[in-house]
Structures are given as C-alpha cells and as structure tokens.
C-alpha positions in Angstrom: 54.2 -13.6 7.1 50.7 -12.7 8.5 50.3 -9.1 8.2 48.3 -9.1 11.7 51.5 -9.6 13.3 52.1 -5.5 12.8 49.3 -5.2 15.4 51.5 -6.2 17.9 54.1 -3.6 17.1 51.6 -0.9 16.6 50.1 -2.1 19.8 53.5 -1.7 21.8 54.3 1.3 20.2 51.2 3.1 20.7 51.5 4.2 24.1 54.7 5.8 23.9 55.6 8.9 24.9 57.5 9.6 21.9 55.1 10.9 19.1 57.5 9.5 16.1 55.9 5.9 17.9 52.8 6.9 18.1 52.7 8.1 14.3 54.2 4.6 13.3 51.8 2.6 15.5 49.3 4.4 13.7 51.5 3.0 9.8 51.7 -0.2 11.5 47.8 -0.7 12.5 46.7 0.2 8.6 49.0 -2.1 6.6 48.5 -4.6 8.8 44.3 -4.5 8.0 45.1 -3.7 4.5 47.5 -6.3 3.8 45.1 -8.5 5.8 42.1 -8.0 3.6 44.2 -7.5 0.2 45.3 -11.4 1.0 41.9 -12.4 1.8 40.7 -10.6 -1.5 42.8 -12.0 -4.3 41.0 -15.1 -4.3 37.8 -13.0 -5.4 39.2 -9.7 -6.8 41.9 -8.9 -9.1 43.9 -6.2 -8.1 46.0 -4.4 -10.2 49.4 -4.8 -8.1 50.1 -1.1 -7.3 49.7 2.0 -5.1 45.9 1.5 -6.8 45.6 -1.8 -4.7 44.6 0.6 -1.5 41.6 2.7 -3.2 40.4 -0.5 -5.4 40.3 -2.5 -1.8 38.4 -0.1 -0.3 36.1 0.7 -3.4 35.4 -3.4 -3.7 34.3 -3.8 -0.1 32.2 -0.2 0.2 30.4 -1.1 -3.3 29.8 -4.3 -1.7 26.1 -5.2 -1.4 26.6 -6.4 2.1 26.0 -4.1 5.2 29.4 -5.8 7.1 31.8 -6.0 4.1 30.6 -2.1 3.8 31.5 -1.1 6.9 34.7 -2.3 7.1 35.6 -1.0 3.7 34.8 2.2 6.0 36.7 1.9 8.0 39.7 0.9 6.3 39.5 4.4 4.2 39.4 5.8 7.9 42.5 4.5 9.0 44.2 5.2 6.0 43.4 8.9 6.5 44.3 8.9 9.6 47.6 6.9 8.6 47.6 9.5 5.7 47.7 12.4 8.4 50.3 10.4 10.7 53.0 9.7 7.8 52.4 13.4 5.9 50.7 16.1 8.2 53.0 16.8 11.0 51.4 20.4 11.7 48.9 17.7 13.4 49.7 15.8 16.7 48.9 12.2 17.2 47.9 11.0 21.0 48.0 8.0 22.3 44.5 7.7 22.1 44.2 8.7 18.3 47.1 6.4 18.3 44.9 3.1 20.4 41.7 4.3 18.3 43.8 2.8 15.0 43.9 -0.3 16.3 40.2 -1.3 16.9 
C-alpha cells in the first residue's frame, strides 16, 4: 500500500463538522508523511523497528546537512505534535483549518 493514500482520507475527513473527523484527518495526514519518508529511508537508514522509528526519522533528516531534508524533518516533528495534541489533548479543539493546515 502507498501510505499517501491516507491523504485522501484525511483530506475528506478534514472538513467535517464533526471534530472526532477532524482529529483523525489530522492521525491520517502524519502517518501518511511518516510512513512515506520511513519507506523512502530504509534504503539509507536503519531504523530500529519500533515506537523509536518516529523520533529517529525525524532526528536523521533535521541532523541532515542539507537545508531541504532539514526542513521537512521540521516539519514532520510539527505534525506529529500537532497529531500528538489531536489523538491525546482533548481540552484542545481542532478546526477545520488546523485540521487543512496538517495536510500541506
């Protein structure tokens, strides 16, 4: 399967009306970069097959010594806080444009 495939569904779920969509749209838009880059990795990196695969993903492309593959290490720690706050924090509300902002 080809993890940018949850883009659609976190596309058509990011617009709802219904928060619990919103929050998954939100899910759907991170593991579908992280699994994404994590496949495109594994060629060059070794990682170590676990929860640890997120942080040592991020950690090889922001320690990068390359201005692009540092910036989107950036931004994939981003939208795994902001995944982070969708899935765990629900003091917090998540609009549909915090919801669209995931996706780009």
């Amino acid at each position: 399967m080809n993890p940018l495939d949850f883009l659609n569904v976190a596309r058509n779920l990011s617009g709802s009306a219904q928060e619990s969509e919103r929050r998954t749209s939100v899910g759907r838009s991170y593991y579908a970069v992280f699994n994404h880059l994590r496949l495109k990795l594994e060629p060059m990196k070794r990682l170590p097959g676990t929860a640890e695969d997120h942080q040592a993903v991020v950690q090889y492309l922001t320690s990068a010594n390359h201005a692009q593959l540092s910036s989107v290490g950036q931004s994939l720690k981003d939208l795994r806080t902001s995944r982070n706050l969708a899935d765990y924090d629900m003091a917090v509300a998540v609009s549909q444009d915090q919801s669209r902002l995931a996706q780009r």
